[in-house]
C-alpha positions in Angstrom: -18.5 -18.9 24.1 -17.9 -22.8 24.9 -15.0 -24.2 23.6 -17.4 -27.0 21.8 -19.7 -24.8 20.3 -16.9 -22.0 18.7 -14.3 -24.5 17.0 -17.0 -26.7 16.0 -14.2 -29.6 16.4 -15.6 -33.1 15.9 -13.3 -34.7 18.9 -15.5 -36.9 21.0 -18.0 -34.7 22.8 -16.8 -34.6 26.5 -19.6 -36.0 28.8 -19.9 -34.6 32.5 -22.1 -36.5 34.7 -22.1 -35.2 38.6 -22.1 -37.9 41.5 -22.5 -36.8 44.9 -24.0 -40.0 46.7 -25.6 -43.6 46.7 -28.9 -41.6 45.9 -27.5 -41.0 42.6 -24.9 -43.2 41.6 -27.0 -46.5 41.0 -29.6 -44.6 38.9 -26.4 -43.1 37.1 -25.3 -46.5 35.7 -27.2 -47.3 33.0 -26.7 -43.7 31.3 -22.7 -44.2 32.2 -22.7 -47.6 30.3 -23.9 -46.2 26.9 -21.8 -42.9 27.2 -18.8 -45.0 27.7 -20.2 -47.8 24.9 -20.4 -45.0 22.3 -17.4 -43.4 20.2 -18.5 -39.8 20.3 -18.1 -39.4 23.6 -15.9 -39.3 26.4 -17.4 -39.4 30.1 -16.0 -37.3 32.8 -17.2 -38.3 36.3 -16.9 -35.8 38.9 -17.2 -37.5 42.7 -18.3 -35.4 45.7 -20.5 -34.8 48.5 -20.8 -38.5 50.2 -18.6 -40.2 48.1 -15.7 -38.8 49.4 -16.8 -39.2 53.5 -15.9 -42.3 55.5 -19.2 -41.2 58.0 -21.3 -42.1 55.0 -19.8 -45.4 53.9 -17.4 -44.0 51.9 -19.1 -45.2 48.6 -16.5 -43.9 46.2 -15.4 -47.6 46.4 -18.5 -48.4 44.8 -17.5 -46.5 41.6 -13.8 -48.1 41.8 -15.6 -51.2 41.9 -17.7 -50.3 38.8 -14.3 -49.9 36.5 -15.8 -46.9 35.8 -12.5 -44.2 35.7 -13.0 -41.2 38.0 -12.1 -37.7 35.5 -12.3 -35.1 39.1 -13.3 -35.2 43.3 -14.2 -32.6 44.6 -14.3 -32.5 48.4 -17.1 -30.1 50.1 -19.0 -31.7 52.9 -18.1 -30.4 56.6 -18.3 -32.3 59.7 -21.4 -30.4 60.7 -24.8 -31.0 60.0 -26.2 -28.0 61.3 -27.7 -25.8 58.4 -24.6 -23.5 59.0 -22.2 -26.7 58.2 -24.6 -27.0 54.8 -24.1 -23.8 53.8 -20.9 -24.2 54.5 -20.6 -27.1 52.8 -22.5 -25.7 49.4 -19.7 -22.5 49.6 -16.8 -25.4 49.6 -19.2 -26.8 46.7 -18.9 -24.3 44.4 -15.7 -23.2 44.8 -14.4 -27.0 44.3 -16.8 -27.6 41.1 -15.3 -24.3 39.7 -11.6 -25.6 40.2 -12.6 -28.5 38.5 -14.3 -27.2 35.3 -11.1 -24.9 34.8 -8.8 -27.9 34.8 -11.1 -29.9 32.6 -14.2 -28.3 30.7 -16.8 -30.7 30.0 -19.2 -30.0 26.5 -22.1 -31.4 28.2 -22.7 -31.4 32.1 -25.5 -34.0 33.7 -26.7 -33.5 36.6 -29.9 -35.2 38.6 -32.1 -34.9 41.1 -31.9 -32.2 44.1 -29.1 -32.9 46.5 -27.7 -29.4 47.5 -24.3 -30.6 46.0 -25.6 -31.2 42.9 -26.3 -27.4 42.9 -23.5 -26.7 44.0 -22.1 -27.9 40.9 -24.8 -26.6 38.4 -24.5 -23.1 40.1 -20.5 -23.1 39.6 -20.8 -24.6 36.0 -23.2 -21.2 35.3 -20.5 -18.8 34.6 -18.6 -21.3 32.4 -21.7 -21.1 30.1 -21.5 -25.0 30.2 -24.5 -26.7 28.8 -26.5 -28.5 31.0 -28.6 -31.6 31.5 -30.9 -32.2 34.2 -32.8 -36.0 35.2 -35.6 -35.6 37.4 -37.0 -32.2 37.0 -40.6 -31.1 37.8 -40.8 -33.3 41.0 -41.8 -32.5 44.2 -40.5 -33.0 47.5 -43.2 -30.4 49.5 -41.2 -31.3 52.9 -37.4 -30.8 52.0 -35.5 -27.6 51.1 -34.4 -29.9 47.8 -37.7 -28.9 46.3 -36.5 -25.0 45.7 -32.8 -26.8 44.4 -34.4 -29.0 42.5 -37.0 -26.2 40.9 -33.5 -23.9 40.6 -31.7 -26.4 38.5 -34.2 -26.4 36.1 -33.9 -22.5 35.7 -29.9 -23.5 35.8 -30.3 -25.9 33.4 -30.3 -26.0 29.4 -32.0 -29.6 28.9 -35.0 -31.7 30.9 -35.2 -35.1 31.1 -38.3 -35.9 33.4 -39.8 -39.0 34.8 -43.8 -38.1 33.5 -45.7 -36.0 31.7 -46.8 -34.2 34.6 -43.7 -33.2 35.8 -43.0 -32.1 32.0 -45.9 -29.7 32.3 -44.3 -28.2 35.4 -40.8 -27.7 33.9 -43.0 -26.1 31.1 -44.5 -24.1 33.8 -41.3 -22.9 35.2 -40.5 -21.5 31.7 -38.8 -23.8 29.9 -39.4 -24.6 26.3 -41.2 -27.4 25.2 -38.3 -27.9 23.0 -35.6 -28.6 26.1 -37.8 -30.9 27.9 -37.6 -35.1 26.9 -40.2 -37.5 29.1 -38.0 -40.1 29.7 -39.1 -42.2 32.7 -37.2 -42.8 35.7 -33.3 -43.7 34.7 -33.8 -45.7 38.2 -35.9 -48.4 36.6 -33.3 -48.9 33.7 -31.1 -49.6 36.0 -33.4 -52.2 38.1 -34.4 -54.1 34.8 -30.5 -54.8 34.3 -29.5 -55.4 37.7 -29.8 -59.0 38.0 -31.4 -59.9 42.0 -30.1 -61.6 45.1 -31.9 -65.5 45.6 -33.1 -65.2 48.9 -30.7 -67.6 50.7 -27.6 -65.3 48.7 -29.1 -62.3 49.8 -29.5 -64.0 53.6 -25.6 -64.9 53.6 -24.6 -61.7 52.0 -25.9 -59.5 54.0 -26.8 -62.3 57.5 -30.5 -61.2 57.7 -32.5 -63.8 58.1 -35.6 -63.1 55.4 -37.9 -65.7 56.8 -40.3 -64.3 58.4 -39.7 -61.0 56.0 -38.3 -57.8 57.4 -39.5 -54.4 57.1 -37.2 -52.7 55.1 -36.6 -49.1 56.7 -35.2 -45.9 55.6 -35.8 -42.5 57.1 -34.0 -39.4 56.2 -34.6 -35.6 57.9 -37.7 -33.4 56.5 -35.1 -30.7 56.1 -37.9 -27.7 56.1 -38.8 -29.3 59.5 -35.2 -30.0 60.6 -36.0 -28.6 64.2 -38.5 -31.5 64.7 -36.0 -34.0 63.3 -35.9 -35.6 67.3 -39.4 -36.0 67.6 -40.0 -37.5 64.2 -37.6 -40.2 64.7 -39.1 -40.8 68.2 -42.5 -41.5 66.8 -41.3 -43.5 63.9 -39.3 -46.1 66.0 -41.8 -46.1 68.6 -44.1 -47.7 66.2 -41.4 -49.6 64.7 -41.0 -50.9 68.3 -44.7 -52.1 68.7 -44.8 -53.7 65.4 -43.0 -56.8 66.4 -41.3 -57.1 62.7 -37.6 -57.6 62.2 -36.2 -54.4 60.9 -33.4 -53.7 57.7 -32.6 -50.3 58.5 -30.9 -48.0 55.8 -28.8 -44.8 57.2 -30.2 -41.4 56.2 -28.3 -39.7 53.5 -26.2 -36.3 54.7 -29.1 -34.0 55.0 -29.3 -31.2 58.1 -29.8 -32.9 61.2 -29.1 -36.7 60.2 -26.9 -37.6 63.0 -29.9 -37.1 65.3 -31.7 -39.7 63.3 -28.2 -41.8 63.5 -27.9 -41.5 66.9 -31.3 -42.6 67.6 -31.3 -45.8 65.4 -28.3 -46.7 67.2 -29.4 -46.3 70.4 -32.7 -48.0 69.4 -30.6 -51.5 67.6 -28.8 -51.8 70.9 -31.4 -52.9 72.8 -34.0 -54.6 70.4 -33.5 -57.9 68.7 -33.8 -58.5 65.3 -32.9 -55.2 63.7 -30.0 -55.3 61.1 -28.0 -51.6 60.2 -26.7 -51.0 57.0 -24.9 -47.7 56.0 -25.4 -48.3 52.7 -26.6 -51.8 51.0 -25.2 -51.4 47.2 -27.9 -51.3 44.7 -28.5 -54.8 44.0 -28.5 -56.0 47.6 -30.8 -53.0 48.3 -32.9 -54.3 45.2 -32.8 -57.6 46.4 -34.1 -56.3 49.7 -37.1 -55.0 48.5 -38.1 -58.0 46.1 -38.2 -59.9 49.8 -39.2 -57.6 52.4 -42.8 -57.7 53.8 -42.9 -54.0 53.7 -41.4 -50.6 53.5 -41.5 -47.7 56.3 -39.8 -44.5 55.8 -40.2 -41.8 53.8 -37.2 -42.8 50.9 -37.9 -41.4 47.1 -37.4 -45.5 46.3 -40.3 -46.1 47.8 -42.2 -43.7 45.3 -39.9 -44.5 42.4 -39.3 -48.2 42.3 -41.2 -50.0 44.8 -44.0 -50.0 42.6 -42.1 -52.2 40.3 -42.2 -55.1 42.9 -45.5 -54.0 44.0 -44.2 -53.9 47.5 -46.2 -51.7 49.9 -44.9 -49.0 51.4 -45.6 -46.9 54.5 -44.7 -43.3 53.3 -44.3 -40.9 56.2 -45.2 -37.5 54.8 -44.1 -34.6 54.7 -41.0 -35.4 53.1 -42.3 -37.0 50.1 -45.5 -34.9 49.7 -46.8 -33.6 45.9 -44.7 -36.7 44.5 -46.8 -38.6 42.2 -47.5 -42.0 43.7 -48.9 -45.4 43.1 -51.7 -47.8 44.7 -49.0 -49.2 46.9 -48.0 -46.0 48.8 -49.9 -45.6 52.4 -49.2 -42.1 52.8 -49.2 -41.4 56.9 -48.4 -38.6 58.7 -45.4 -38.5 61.4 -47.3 -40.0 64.5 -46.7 -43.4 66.0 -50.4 -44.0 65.6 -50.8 -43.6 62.2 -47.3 -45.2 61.0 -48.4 -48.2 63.0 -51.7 -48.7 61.6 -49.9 -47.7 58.1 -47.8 -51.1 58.8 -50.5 -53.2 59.8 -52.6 -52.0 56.3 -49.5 -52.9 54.5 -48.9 -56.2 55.9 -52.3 -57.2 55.1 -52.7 -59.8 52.8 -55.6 -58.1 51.2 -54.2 -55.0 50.8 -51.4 -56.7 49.0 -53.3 -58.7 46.8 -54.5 -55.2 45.0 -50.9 -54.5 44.2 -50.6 -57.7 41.8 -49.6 -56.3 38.3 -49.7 -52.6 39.0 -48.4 -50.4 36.7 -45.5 -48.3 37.8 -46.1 -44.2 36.9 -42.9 -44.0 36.3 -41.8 -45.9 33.2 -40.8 -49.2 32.1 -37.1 -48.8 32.3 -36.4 -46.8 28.7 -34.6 -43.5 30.3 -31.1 -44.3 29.5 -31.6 -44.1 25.3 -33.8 -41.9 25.4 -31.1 -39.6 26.9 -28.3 -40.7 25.4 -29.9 -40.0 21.9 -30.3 -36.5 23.2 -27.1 -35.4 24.2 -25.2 -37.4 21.8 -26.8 -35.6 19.1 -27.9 -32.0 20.7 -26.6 -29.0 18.6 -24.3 -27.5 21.6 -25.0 -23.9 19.9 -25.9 -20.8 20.9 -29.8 -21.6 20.7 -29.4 -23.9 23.5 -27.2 -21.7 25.7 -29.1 -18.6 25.1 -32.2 -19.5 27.0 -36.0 -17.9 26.5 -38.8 -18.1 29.2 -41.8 -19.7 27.5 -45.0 -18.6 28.6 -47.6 -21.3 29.5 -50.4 -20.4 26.4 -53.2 -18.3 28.1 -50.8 -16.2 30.1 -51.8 -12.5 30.2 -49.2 -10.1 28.6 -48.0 -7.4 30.5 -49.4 -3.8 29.7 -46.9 -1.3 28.2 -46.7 1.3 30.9 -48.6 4.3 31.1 -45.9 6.1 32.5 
């Protein structure tokens, strides 16, 4: 049994939260701040996956930068981003995530999301019997292979804390007991509501983008279930970037299969047209900043589902990557031709269209996640009742017949 839940000890409960990338970290930081304000517990951040590679911007600098202390690394991505260098890369994964918990054995693990390292480090934590926490369950992502990780973790995991009701129903659904799951809203929009924005002539010399006329702010990553198509959907999405004659803010994909062929592209694309501006990675508030002031948004980014509707900024979403996510009035959705993404940008830049988005209501919260799981695990009995899990059946669900056999 866990060390926590046999001695009963009243030590500060030992917090493990799992960081694997820009895609998590800046939602992270609220939660971080009030584990690390509160007496009764200790956080223990584990880096990987990105953090730790120079080809992705080497963000770990970020975290140094934070003052927030670094408890593990673990070190798992290989240089390939074919899907044998990502399985690869989840094998490393585990085996680096299971060296770590035997040197230090968190009470509590967090994990978010559905980045195949963070299951790589739920999946290692599993034989440990170490309770666990999971942000952002329920979604779904119809396009990427993240949508079976993400639907895994739950099954992996011991607690839910989900963006809406809806997606509570589906952890439900999945077999979880009501009792596990917590509707907490996005943690992403706590951490927008503190993150105080970029003026526009600081973000201009920051970052030496002009922002008048406004850019289209672009970020495209691979539709992993359609990785063999990866060429081809980059083609048609700069081609119509190309006859759109905006300026351009692109963002690099994250370290999915097949990303350098959308890195190579970009590249290739920025060297020869004016007024396009590359950015490895932005930082959260510059990246906030950038979407207060951009005209628009093209790509097919979960930020432009999760928080663009809090600056009611339109956004071209290029499905399928981000399909059965629950969206907003100011998501176009278009499908992966240069046609439609075109006339996408065109509806979004369109002062009419953008008049509609004045004082929408974002679906996913007003920016309360971080106490609402804080009081959760801060105060969760870490017994046997919440290792030893039950499948609940949805009410209505036939019973199987007793064999005649």
């Amino acid at each position: 049994m866990h060390d926590a839940i046999r001695s009963g000890r009243t030590a500060p409960r030992r917090i493990g939260v799992v960081t694997v990338g820009r895609s998590d970290w800046g939602i992270y930081l609220p939660l971080l701040r009030k584990i690390r304000l509160d007496r009764t517990l200790r956080l223990h951040l584990i880096v990987s996956g990105a953090h730790l590679s120079s080809r992705y911007g080497g963000t770990v600098e970020m975290i140094r930068d934070e003052g927030i202390p670094i408890g593990d690394t673990v070190d798992m991505l290989e240089a390939s981003d074919h899907p044998e260098g990502i399985a690869r890369s989840m094998g490393r994964g585990v085996a680096g995530f299971a060296g770590s918990f035997a040197r230090t054995r968190p009470d509590l693990l967090v994990v978010l999301g559905d980045r195949f390292e963070m299951f790589s480090a739920a999946l290692a934590a599993l034989p440990y019997r170490i309770p666990m926490a999971h942000i952002h369950g329920g979604e779904l992502t119809e396009g990427a292979m993240d949508d079976a990780l993400r639907h895994a973790m739950t099954k992996l995991c011991h607690l839910h804390f989900v963006s809406t009701t809806d997606y509570a129903r589906r952890v439900e659904q999945l077999g979880e007991e009501p009792w596990r799951i917590t509707v907490s809203g996005a943690l992403a929009l706590d951490h927008l509501k503190m993150t105080p924005l970029y003026r526009k002539h600081e973000l201009e010399r920051l970052l030496s983008v002009p922002f008048s006329p406004a850019p289209l702010l672009v970020t495209f990553h691979p539709v992993t279930l359609e990785a063999e198509r990866t060429s081809d959907h980059t083609d048609e999405l700069l081609a119509a970037l190309g006859r759109s004659g905006m300026s351009l803010l692109f963002t690099m994909p994250n370290a999915d299969t097949a990303n350098f062929i959308i890195r190579k592209k970009i590249l290739a694309f920025a060297a020869c047209r004016p007024a396009t501006y590359l950015f490895e990675n932005l930082g959260t508030r510059a990246y906030f900043s950038a979407m207060k002031y951009a005209a628009a948004m093209v790509g097919n980014s979960s930020s432009g589902i999760l928080e663009a509707p809090s600056f009611g900024l339109p956004v071209v979403n290029i499905q399928p990557r981000q399909a059965g996510r629950i969206r907003a009035a100011n998501a176009l959705d278009v499908c992966c031709r240069r046609t439609a993404i075109l006339a996408g940008i065109r509806k979004a830049l369109d002062p009419a269209f953008k008049a509609t988005l004045e004082g929408m209501t974002n679906p996913y919260g007003t920016g309360r996640a971080a106490a609402a799981i804080h009081r959760v695990i801060r105060s969760v009995k870490l017994d046997q009742r919440l290792i030893m899990k039950k499948f609940h059946d949805m009410p209505g669900t036939p019973r199987r017949r007793k064999s005649d056999a």
